[in-house]
Backbone as numpy.savetxt, mean C-alpha at the origin, in Angstrom:
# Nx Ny Nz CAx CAy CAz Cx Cy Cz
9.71 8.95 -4.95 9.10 9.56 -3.79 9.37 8.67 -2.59
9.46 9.13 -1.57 9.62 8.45 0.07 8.11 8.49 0.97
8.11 7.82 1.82 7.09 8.07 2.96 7.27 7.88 4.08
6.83 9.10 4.51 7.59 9.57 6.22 6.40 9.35 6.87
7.13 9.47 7.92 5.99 9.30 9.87 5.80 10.56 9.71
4.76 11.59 9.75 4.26 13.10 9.92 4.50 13.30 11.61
4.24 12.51 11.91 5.06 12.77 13.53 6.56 12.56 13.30
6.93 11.76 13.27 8.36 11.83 13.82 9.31 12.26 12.88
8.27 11.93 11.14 9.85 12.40 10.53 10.45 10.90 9.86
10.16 9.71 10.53 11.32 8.72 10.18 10.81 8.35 8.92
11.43 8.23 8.12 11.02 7.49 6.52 10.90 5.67 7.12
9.63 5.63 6.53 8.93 4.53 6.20 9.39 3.51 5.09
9.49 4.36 4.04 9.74 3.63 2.63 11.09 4.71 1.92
11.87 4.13 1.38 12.70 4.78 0.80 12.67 4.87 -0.73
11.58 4.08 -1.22 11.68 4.39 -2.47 9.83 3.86 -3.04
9.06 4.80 -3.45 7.77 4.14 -3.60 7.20 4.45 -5.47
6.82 3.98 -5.58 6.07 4.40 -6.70 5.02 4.30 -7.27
4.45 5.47 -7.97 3.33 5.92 -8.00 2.34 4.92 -9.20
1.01 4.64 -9.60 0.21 3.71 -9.60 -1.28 4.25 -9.76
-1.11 5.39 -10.65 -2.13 6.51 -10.69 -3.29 6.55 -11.81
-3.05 5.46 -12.70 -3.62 5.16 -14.00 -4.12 3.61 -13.85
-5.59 3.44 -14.59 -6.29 2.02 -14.03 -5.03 0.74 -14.78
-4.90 1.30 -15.40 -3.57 0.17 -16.07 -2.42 -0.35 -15.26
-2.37 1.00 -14.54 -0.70 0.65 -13.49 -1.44 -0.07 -12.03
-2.95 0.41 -11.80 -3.34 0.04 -10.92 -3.56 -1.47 -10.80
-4.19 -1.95 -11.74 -5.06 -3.15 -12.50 -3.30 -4.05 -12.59
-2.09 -3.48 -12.89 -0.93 -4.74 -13.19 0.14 -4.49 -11.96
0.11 -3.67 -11.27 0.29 -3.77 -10.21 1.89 -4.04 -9.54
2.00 -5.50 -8.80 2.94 -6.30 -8.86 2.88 -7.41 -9.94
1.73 -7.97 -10.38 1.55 -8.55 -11.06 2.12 -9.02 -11.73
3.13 -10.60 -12.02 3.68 -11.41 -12.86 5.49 -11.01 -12.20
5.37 -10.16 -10.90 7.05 -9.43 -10.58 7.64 -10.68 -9.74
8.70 -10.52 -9.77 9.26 -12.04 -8.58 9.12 -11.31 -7.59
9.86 -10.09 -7.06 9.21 -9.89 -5.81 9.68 -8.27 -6.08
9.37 -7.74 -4.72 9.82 -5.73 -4.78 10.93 -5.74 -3.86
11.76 -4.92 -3.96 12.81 -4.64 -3.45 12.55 -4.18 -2.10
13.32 -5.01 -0.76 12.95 -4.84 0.57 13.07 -2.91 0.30
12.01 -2.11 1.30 11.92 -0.70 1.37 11.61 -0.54 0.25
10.80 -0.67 -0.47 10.33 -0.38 -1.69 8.41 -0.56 -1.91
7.63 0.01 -2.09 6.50 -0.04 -2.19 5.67 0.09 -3.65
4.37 0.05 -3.39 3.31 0.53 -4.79 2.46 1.50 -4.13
2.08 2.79 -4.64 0.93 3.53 -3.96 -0.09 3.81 -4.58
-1.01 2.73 -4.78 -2.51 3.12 -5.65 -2.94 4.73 -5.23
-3.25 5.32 -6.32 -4.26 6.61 -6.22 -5.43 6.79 -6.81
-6.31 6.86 -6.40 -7.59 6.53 -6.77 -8.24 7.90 -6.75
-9.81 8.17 -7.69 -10.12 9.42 -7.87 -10.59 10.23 -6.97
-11.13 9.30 -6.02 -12.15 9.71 -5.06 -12.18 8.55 -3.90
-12.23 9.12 -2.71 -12.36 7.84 -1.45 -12.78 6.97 -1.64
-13.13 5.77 -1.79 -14.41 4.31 -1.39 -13.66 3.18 -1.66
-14.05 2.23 -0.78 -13.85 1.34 -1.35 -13.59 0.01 -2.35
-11.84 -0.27 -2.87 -11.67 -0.11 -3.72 -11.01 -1.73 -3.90
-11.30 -2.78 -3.98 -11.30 -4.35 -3.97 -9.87 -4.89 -4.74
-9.07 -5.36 -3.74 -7.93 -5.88 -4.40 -7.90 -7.50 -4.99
-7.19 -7.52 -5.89 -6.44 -9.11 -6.75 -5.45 -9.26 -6.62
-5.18 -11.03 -6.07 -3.88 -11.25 -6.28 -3.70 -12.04 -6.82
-4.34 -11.94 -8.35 -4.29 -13.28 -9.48 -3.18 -12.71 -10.07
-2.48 -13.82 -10.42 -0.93 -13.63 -10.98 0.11 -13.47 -10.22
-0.03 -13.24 -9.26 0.97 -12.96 -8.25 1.75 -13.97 -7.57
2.65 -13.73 -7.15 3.77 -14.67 -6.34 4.24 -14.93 -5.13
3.93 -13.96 -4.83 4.33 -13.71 -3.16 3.05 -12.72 -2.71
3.35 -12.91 -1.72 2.31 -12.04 -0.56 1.87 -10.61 -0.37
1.41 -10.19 -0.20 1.66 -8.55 0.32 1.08 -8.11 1.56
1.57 -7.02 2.09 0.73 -6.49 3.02 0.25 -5.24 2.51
-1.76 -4.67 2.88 -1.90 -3.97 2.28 -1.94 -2.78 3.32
-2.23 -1.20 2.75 -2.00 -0.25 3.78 -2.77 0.55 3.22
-4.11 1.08 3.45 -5.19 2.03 3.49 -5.40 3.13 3.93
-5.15 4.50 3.15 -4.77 5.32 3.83 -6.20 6.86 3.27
-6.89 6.98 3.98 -7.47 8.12 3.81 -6.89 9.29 2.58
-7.88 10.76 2.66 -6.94 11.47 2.18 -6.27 12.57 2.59
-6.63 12.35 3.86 -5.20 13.08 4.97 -3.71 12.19 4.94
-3.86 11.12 4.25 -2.50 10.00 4.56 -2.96 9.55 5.60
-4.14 9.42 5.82 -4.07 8.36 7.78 -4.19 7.09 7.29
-3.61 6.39 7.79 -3.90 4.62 7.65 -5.23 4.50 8.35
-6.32 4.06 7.72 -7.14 3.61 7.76 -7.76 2.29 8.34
-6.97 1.79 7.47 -7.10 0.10 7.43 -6.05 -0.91 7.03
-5.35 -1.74 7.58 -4.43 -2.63 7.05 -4.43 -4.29 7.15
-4.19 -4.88 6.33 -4.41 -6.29 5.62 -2.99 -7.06 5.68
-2.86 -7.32 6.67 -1.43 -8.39 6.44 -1.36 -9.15 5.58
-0.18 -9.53 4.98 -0.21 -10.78 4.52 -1.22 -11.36 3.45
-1.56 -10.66 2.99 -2.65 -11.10 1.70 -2.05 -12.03 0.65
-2.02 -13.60 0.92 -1.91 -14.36 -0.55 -1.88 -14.08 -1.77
-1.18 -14.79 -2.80 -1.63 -14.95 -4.03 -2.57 -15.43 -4.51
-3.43 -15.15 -5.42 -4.57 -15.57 -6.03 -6.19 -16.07 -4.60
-5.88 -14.58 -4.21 -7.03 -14.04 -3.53 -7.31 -12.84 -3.55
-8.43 -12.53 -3.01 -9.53 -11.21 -3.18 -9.49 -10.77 -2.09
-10.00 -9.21 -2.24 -9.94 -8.50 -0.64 -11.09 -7.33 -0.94
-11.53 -7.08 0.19 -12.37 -5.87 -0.09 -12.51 -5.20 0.99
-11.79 -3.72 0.96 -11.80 -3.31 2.59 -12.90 -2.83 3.18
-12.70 -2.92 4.30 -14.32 -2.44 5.21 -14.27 -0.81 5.65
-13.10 -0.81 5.38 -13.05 1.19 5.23 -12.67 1.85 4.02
-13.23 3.23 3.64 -13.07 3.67 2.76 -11.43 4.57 2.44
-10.94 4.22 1.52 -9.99 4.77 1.08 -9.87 5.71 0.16
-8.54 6.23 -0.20 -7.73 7.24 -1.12 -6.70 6.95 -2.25
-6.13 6.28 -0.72 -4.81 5.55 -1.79 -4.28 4.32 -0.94
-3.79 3.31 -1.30 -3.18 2.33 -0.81 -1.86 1.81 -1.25
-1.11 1.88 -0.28 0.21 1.16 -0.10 0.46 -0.39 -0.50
1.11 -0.83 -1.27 1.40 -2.40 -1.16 2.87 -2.59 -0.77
3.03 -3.53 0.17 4.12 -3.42 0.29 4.14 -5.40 0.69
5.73 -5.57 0.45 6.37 -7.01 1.03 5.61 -7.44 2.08
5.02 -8.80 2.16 4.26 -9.12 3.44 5.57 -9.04 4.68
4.95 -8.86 5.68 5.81 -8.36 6.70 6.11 -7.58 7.34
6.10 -6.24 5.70 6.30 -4.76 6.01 5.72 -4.28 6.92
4.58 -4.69 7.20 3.92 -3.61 8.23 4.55 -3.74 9.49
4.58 -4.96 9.83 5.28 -5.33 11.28 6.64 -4.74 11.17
7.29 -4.91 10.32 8.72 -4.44 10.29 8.87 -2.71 10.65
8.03 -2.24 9.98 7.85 -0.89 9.89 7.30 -0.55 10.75
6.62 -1.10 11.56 5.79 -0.26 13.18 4.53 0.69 12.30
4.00 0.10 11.32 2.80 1.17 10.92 1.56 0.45 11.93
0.31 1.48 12.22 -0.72 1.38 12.56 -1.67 2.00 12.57
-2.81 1.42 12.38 -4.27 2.16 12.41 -4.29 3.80 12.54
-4.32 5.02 11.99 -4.30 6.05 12.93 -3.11 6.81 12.88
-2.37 6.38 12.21 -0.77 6.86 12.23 -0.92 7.40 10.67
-0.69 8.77 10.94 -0.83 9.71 9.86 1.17 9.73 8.96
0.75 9.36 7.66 1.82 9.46 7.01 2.20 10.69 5.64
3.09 10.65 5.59 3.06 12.13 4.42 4.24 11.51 3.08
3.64 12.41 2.06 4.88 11.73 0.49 6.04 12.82 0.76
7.39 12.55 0.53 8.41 13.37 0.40 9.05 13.20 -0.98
9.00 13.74 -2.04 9.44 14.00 -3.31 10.89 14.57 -3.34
């Protein structure tokens, strides 16, 4: 699956994958050397709320991306360490992990409604 700008159209991510089961959720990136630049994780969760991330085991960084269940970005977390905790202050749907950086690279923000292309 891909993820586009619902405004403009431009793909975001060119290759994402899905993270829909507490198992895939719970291992994550977990123990990976790193994800392939344009490449993401998209937690799906059952129901909106807030939903507390880990980065025990991990290696590198991430940036996180909080997205309602219209796809609106919600809330986003730069740069989140390894072997730290997070807990967002807005309620979510599904969340994006992506390469720390990504967000800046990618021009995402607060409010900026995104859509899945299959």
């Amino acid at each position: 699956m891909k993820i586009v700008d619902s405004r403009t159209g431009r793909v975001i991510l060119k290759r994402v994958k899905l993270a829909n089961t507490f198992w895939a959720r719970f291992r994550g990136y977990m123990l990976k050397k790193r994800p392939p630049v344009g490449e993401g994780l998209l937690f799906q969760f059952k129901r909106l709320g807030k939903y507390s991330i880990h980065m025990f085991f991990m290696r590198f960084s991430l940036d996180l991306v909080f997205l309602d269940d219209s796809f609106r970005v919600v809330e986003i977390k730069p740069n989140l360490k390894p072997w730290r905790f997070y807990r967002p202050k807005k309620r979510a749907r599904f969340l994006l992990e992506l390469p720390a950086g990504s967000v800046r690279t990618l021009g995402l923000s607060v409010g900026q409604k995104l859509r899945k292309v299959y």
